[in-house]
HTML snippet that shows the backbone in 3Dmol.js (N, CA, C, O; Angstrom):
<script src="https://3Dmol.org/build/3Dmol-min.js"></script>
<div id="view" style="width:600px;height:400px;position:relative"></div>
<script>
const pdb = `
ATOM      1  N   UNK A   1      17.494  27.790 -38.398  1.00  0.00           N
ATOM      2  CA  UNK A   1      16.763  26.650 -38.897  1.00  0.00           C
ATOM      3  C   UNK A   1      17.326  25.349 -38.335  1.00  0.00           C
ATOM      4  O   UNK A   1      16.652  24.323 -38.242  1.00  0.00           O
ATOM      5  N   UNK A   2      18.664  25.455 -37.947  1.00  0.00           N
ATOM      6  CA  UNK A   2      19.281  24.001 -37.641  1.00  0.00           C
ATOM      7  C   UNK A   2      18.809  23.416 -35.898  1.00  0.00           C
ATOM      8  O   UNK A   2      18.720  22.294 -35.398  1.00  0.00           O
ATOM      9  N   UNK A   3      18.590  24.828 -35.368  1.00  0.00           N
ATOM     10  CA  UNK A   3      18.019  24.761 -33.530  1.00  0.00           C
ATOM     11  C   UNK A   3      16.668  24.409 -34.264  1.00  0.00           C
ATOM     12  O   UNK A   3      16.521  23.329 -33.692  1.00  0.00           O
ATOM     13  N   UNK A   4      15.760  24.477 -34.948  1.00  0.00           N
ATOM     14  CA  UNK A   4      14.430  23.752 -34.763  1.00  0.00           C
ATOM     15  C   UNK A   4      14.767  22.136 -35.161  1.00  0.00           C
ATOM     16  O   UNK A   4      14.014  21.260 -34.734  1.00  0.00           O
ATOM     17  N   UNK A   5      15.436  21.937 -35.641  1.00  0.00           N
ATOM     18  CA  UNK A   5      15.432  20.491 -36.276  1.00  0.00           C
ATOM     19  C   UNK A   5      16.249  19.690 -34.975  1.00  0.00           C
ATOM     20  O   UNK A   5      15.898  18.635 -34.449  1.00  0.00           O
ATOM     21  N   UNK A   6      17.643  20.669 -34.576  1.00  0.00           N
ATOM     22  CA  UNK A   6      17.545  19.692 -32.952  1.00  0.00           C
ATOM     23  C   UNK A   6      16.898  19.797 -31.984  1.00  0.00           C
ATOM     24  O   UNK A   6      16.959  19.009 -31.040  1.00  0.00           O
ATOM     25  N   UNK A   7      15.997  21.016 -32.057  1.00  0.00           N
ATOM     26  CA  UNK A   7      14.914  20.773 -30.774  1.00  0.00           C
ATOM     27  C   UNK A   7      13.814  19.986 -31.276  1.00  0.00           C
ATOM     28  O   UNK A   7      13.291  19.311 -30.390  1.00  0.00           O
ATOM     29  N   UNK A   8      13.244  19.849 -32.540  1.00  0.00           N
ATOM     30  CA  UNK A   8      12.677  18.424 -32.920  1.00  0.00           C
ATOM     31  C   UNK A   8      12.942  17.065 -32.783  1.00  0.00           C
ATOM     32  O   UNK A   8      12.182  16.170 -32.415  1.00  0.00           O
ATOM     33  N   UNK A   9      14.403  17.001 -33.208  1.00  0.00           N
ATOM     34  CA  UNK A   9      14.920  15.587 -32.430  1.00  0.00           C
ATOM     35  C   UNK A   9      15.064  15.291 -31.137  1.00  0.00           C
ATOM     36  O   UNK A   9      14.755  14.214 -30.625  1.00  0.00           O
ATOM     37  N   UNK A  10      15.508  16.182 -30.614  1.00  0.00           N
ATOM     38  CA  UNK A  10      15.191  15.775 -28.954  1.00  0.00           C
ATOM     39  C   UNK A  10      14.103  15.559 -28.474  1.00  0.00           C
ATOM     40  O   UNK A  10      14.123  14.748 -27.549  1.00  0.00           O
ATOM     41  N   UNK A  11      12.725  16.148 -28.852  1.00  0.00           N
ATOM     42  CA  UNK A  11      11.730  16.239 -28.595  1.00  0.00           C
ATOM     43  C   UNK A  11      11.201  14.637 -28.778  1.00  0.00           C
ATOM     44  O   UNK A  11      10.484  13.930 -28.070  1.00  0.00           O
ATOM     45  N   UNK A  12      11.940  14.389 -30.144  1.00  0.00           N
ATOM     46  CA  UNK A  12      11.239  12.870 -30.495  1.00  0.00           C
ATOM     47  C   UNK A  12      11.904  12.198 -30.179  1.00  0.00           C
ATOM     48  O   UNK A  12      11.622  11.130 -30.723  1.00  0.00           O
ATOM     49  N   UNK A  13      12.838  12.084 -29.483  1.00  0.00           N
ATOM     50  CA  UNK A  13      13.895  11.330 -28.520  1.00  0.00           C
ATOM     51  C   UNK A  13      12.779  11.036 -26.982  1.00  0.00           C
ATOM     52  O   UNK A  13      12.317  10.003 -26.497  1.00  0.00           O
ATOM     53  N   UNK A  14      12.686  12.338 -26.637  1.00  0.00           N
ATOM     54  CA  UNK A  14      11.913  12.565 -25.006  1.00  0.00           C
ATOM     55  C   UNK A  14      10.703  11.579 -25.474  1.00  0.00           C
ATOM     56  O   UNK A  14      10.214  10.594 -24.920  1.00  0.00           O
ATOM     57  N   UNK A  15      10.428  12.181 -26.629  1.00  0.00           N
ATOM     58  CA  UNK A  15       8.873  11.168 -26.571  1.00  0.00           C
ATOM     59  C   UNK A  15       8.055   9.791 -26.922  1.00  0.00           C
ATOM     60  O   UNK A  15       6.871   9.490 -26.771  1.00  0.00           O
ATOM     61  N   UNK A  16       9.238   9.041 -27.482  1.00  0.00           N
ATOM     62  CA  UNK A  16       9.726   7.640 -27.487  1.00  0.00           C
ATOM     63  C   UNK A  16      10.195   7.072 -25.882  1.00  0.00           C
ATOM     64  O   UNK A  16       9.886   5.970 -25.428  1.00  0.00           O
ATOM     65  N   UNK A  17      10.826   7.883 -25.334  1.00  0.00           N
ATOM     66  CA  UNK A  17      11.495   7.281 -24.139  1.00  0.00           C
ATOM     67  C   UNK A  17      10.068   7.676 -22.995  1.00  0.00           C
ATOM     68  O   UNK A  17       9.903   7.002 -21.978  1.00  0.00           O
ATOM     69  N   UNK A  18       9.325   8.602 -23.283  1.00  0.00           N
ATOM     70  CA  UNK A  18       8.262   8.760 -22.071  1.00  0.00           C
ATOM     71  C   UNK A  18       7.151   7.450 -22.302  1.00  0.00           C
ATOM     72  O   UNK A  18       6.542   6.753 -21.490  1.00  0.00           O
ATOM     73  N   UNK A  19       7.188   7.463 -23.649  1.00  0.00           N
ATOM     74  CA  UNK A  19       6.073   6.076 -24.196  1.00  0.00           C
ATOM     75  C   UNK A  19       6.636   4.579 -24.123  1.00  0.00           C
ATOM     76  O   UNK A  19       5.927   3.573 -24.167  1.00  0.00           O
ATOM     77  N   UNK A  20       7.607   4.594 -24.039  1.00  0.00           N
ATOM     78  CA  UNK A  20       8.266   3.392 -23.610  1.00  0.00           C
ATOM     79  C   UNK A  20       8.391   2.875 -22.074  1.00  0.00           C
ATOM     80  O   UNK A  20       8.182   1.725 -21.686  1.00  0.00           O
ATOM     81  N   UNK A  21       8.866   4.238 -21.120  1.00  0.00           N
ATOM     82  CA  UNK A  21       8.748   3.935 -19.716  1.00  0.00           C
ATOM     83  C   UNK A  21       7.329   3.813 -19.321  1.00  0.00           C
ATOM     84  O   UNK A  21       6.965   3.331 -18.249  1.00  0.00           O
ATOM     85  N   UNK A  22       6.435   4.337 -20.367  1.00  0.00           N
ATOM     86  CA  UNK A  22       4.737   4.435 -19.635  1.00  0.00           C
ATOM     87  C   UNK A  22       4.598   2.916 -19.608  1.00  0.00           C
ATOM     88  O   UNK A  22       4.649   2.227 -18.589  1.00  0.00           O
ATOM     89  N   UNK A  23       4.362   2.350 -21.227  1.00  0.00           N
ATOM     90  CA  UNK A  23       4.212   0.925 -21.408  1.00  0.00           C
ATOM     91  C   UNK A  23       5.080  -0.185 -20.432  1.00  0.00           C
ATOM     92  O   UNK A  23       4.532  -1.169 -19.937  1.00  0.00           O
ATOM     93  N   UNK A  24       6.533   0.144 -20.242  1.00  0.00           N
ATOM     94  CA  UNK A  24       6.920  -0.510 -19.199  1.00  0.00           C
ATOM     95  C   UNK A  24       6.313  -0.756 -18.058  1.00  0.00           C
ATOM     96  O   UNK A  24       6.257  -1.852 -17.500  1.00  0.00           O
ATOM     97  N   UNK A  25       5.709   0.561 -17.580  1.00  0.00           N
ATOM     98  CA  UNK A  25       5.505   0.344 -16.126  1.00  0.00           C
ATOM     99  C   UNK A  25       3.906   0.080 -15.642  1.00  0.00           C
ATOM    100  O   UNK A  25       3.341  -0.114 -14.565  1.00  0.00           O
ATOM    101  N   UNK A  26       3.531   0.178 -16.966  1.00  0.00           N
ATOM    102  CA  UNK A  26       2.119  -0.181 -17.012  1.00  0.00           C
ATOM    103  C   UNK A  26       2.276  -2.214 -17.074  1.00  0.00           C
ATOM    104  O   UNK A  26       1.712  -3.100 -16.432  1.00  0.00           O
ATOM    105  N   UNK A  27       3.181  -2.228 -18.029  1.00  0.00           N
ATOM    106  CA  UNK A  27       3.246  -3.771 -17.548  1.00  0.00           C
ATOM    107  C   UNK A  27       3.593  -4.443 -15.949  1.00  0.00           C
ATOM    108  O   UNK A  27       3.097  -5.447 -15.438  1.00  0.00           O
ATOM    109  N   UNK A  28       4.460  -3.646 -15.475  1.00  0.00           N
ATOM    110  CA  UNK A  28       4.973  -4.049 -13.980  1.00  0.00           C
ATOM    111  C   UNK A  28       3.912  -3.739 -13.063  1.00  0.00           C
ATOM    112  O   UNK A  28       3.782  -4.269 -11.959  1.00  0.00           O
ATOM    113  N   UNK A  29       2.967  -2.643 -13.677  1.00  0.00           N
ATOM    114  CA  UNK A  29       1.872  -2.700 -11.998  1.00  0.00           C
ATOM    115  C   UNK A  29       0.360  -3.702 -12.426  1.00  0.00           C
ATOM    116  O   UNK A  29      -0.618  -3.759 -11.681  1.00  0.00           O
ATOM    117  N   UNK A  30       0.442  -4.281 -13.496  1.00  0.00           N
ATOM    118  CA  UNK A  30      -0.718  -4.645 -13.995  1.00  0.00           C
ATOM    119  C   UNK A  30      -1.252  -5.640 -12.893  1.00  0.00           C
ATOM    120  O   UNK A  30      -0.477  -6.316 -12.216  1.00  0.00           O
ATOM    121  N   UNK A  31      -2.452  -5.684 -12.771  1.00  0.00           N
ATOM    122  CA  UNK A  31      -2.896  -6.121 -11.620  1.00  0.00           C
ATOM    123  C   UNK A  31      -2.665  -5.316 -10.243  1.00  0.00           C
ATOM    124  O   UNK A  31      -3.000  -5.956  -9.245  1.00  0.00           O
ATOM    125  N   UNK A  32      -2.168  -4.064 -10.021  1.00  0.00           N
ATOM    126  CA  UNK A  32      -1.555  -3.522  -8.592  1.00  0.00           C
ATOM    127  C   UNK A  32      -2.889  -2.427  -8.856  1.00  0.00           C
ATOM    128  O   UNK A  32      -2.613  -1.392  -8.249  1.00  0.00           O
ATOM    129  N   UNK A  33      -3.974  -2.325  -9.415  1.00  0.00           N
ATOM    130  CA  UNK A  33      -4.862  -0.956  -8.933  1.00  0.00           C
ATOM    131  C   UNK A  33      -3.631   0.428  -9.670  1.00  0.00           C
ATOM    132  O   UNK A  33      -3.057   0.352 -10.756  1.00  0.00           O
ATOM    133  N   UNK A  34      -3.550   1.412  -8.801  1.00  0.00           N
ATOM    134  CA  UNK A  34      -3.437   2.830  -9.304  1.00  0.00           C
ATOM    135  C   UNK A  34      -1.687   2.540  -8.802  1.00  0.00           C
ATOM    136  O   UNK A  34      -1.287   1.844  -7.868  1.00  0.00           O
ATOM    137  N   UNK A  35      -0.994   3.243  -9.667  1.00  0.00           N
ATOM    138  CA  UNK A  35       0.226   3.573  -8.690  1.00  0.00           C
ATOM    139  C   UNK A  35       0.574   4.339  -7.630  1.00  0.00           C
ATOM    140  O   UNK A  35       1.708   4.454  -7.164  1.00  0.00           O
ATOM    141  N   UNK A  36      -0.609   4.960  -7.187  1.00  0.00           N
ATOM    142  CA  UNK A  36      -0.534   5.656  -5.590  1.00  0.00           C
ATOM    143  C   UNK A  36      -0.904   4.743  -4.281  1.00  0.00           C
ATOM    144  O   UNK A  36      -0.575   4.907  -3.106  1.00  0.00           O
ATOM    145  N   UNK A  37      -1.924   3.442  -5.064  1.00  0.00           N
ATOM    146  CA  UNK A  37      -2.419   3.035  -3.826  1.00  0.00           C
ATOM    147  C   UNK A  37      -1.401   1.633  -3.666  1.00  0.00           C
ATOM    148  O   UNK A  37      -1.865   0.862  -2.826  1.00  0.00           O
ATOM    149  N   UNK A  38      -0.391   1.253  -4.162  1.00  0.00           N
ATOM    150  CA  UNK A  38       0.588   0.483  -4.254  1.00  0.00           C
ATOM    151  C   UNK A  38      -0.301  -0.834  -4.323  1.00  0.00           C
ATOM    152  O   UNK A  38      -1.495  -1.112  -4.206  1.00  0.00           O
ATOM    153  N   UNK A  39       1.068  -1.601  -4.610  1.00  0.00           N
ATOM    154  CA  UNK A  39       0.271  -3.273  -4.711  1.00  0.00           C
ATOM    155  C   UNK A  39      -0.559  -3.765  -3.985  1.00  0.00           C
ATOM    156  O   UNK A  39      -0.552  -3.365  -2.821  1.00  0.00           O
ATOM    157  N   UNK A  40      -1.477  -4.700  -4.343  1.00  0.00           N
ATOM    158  CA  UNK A  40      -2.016  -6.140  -3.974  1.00  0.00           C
ATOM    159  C   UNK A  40      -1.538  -7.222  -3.488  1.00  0.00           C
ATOM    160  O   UNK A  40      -0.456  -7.553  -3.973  1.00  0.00           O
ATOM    161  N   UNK A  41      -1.902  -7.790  -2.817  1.00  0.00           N
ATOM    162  CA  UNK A  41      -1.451  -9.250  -2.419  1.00  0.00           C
ATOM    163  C   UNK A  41      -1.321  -9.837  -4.148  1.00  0.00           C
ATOM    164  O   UNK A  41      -0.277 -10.419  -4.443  1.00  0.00           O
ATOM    165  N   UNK A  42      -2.321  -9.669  -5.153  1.00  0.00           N
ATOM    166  CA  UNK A  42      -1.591 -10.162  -6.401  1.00  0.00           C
ATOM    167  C   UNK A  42      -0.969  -9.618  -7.294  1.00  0.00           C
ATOM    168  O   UNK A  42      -1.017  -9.829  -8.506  1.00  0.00           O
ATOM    169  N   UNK A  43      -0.369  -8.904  -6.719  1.00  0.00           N
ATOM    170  CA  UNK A  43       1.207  -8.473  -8.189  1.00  0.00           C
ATOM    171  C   UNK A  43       2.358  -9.658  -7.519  1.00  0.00           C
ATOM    172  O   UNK A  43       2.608 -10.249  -6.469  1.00  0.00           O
ATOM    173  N   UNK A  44       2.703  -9.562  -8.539  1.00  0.00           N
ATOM    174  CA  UNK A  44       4.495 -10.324  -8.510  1.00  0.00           C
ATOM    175  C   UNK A  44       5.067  -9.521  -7.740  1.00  0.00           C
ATOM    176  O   UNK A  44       5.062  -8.352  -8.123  1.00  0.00           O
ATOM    177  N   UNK A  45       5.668  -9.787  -6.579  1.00  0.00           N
ATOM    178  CA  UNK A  45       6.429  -9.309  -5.610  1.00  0.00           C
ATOM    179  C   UNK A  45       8.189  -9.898  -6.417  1.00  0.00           C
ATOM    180  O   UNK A  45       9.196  -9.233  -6.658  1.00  0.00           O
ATOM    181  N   UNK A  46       8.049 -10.603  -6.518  1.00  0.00           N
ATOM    182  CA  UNK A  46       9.670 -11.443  -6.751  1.00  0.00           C
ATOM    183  C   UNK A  46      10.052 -10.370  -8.161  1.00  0.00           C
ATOM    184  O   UNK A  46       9.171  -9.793  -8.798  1.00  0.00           O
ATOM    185  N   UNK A  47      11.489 -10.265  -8.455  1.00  0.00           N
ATOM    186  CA  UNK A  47      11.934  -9.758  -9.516  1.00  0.00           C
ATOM    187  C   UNK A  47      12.112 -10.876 -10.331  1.00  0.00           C
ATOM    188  O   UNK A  47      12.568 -11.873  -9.770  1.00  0.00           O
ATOM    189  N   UNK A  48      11.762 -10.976 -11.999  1.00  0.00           N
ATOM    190  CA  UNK A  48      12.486 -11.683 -12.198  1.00  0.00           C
ATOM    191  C   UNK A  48      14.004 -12.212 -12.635  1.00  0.00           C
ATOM    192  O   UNK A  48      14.852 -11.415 -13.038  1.00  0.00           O
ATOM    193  N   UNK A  49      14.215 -13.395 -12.533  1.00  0.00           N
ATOM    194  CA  UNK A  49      15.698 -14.157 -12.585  1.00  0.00           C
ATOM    195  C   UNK A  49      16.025 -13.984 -14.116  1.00  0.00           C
ATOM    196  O   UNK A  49      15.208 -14.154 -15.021  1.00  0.00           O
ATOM    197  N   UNK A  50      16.735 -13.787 -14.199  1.00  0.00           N
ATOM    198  CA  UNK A  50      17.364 -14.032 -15.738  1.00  0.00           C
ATOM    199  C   UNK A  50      18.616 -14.914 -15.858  1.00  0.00           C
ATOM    200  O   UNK A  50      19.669 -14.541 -15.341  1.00  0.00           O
ATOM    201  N   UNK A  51      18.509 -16.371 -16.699  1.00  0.00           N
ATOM    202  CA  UNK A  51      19.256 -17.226 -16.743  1.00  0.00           C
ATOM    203  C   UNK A  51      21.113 -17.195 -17.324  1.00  0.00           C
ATOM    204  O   UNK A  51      21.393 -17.037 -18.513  1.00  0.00           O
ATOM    205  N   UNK A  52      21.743 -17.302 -16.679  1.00  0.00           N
ATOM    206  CA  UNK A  52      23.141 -17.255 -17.370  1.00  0.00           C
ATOM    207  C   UNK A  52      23.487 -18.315 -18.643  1.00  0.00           C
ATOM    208  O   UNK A  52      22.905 -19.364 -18.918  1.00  0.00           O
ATOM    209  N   UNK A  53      24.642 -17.678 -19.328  1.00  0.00           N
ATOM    210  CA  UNK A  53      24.887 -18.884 -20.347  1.00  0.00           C
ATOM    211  C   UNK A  53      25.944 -18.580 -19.633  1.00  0.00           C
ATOM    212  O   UNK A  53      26.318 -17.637 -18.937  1.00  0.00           O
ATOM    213  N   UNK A  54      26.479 -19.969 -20.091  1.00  0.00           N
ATOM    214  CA  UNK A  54      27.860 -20.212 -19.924  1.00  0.00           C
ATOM    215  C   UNK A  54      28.612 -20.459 -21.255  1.00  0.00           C
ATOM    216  O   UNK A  54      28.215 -21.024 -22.273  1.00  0.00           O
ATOM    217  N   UNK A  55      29.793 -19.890 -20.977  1.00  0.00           N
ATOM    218  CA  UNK A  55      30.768 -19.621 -22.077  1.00  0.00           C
ATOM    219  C   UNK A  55      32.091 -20.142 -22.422  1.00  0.00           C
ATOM    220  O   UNK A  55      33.121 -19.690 -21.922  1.00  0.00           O
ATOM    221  N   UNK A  56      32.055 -21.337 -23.492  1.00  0.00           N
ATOM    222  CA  UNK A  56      33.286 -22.039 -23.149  1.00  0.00           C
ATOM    223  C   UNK A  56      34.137 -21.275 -23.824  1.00  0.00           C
ATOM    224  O   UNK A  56      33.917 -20.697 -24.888  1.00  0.00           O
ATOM    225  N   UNK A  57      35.681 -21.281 -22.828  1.00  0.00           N
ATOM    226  CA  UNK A  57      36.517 -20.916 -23.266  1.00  0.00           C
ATOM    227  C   UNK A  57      37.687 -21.731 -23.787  1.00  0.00           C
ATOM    228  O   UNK A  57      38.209 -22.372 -22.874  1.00  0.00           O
ATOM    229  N   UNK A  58      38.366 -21.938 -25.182  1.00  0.00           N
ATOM    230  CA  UNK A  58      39.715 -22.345 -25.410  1.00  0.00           C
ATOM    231  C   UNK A  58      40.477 -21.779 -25.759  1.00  0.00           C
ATOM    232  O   UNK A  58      40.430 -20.779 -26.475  1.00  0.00           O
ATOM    233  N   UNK A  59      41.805 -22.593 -25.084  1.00  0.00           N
ATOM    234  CA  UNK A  59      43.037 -22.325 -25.193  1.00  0.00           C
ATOM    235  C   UNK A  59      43.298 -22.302 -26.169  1.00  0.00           C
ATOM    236  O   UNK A  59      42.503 -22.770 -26.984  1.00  0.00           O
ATOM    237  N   UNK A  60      44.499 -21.769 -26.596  1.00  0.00           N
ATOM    238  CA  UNK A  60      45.361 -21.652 -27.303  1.00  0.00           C
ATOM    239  C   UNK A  60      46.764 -21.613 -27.214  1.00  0.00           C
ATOM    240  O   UNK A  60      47.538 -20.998 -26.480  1.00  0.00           O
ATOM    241  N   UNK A  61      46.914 -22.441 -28.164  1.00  0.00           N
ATOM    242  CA  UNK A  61      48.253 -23.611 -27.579  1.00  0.00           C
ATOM    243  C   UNK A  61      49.276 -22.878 -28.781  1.00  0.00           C
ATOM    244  O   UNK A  61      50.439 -23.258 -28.917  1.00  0.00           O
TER     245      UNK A  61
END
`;
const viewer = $3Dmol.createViewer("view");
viewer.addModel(pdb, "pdb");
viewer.setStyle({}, {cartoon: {color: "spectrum"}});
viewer.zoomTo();
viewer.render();
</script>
């Protein structure tokens, strides 16, 4: 009984993570047509930047 309940959790592990990479990558080709026939002149070619913080550090005296 305890192998069905971890092959249930894994299962709902796999199938959160397959629905998550779908939605991901459905956002990244949006506008690109099919993912076989690759991009358009209008998809976002550039990755985007993600901004740094900066982090002050003090001494201690």
């Amino acid at each position: 009984m305890e192998h069905y309940l971890d092959i249930l959790v894994m299962l709902l592990i796999l199938l959160g993570a397959g629905i998550y990479l779908y939605k991901f990558f459905k956002r990244a080709r949006a506008g690109c047509g099919s993912i076989c026939s690759g991009c358009s002149s209008s998809c976002k070619t550039k990755p985007r930047q993600f901004k740094t913080k900066t982090i002050q550090l003090k001494k201690i005296a």
